[in-house]
C-alpha positions, 0 to 999 in steps of 0.5 A: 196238033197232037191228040192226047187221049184220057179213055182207054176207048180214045186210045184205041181210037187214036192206035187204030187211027195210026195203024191204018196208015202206018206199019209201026206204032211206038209207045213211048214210056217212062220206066217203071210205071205200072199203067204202061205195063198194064195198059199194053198187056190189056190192048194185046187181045184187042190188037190181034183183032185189027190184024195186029200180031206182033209186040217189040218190047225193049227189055228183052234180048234177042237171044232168048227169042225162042224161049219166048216163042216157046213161052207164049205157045206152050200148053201151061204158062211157065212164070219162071221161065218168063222171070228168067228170060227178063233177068237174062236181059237185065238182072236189075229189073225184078218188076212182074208187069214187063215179064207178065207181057209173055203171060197176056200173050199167052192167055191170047194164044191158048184161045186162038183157033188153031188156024188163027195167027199166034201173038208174039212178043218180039225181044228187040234188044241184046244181052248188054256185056257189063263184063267190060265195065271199068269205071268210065264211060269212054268209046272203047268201054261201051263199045265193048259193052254194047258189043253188037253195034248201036242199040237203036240201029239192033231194035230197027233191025229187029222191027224192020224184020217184022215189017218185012215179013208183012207185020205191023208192030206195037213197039214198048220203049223208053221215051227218048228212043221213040224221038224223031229227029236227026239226032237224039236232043242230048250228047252222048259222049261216047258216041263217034258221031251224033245218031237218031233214036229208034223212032227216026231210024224207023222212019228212015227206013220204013219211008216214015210209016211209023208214029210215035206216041206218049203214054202218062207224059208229063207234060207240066214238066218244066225241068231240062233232060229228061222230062223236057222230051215230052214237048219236043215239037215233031216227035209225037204223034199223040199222048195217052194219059189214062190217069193223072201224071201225080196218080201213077203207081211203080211197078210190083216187084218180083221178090222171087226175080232171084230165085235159083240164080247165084248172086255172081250172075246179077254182079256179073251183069249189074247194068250201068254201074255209074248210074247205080252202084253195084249191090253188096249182097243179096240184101243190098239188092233188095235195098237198091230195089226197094228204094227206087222212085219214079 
């Protein structure tokens, strides 16, 4: 029976219950929901508690992982820095809650004592190259795009890292990545051959010490795709629901997200084109921003 959680104490419980046996614990989001956001920024204190030390979070790019070590270790907390290091990962993403992350880290850090351990956000993605777009999801295009190898094989890599080097890591991702099972439970067309998502590369490689759980699931879902996820036998390991599923709230959009950036650079690296056009202008933008939904 999976063991659904409703207080941000059964939670904890159900976290801590988890990492006492495993080495990876994956929260499985739906995008874009504020409560996700806030609840993982407010477990970070908690987490460095029980001698958990590392964050991996999907919007994030490797390549900016000393910015964000610098970011969370610094004297004075630089909220544009943080607003930067998430744009250079998706330029269609101005949502406060997923930099805000760093700025829970940091608050944690300035009050460590200066031999305790320092938090860190672990960036568990790569820079996508959108540059190679050309209209249609074929092999040769999205290879291009995702030019550093499949995604879930870099954030297992990434994580396996820190479980290596003798971390336990709390990863943050979208909800069908942290599925366990030998392929993912929908065709990808482009792909040479079918392939698990994180949660099972994971348990692959880390002997199954890894668990998976749902945040806010809805679970009465009926419709096929993607909200049919939440009541695949054998992929959760349990479900936190702080608030109902009809009370959930968008995250807070960051009107300044573009600031000091020329629009070229958000044309240049607009993610999934087929999914959402690509803005006009800067008002377009805004326009497509504002009229997302969860």
């Amino acid at each position: 029976m999976v063991h659904h959680a409703t207080t941000r104490d059964s939670a904890r419980a159900l976290i801590a219950d988890l990492f006492a046996k495993r080495s990876v614990v994956l929260l499985g989001e739906s995008h874009m929901i504020k409560e996700n956001l806030d609840f993982v920024a407010e477990l970070i204190p908690w987490l460095h508690s029980i001698g958990v030390h590392r964050v991996a979070v999907e919007f994030g790019a490797e390549e900016f992982q000393s910015r964000v070590d610098a970011l969370i270790t610094a004297d004075t907390y630089d909220e544009v820095e943080a607003r930067n290091i998430l744009f250079g990962y998706n330029t269609g993403w101005p949502y406060v809650e997923y930099h805000a992350l760093y700025r829970a880290a940091w608050e944690l850090n300035r009050t460590l004592p200066q031999d305790a351990p320092r938090f860190r956000i672990i960036n568990a993605s790569y820079v996508f190259d959108w540059a190679h777009w050309n209209g249609e999801r074929t092999a040769a295009t999205m290879n291009a795009v995702f030019h550093r190898g499949y995604i879930n094989d870099f954030r297992a890599d990434r994580i396996v890292e820190q479980v290596d080097a003798g971390q336990r890591v709390l990863g943050l991702f979208g909800a069908f990545h942290v599925l366990k099972g030998d392929e993912l439970p929908f065709e990808i067309e482009w792909l040479d051959h079918p392939r698990p998502a994180l949660g099972q590369i994971l348990s692959d490689r880390l002997a199954r010490r890894v668990a998976s759980i749902g945040l806010h699931p809805d679970l009465d879902s009926g419709e096929e795709g993607f909200g049919s996820l939440w009541q695949l036998d054998g992929s959760w390991d349990g479900h936190i629901s702080l608030k109902a599923h009809a009370d959930l709230t968008q995250c807070t959009i960051d009107e300044a997200f573009l600031d000091g950036h020329a629009f070229s650079e958000v044309l240049n690296a607009w993610p999934d084109p087929d999914w959402t056009p690509t803005p006009l202008d800067v008002d377009d933008y805004w326009r497509i921003i504002k009229a997302r939904e969860l």
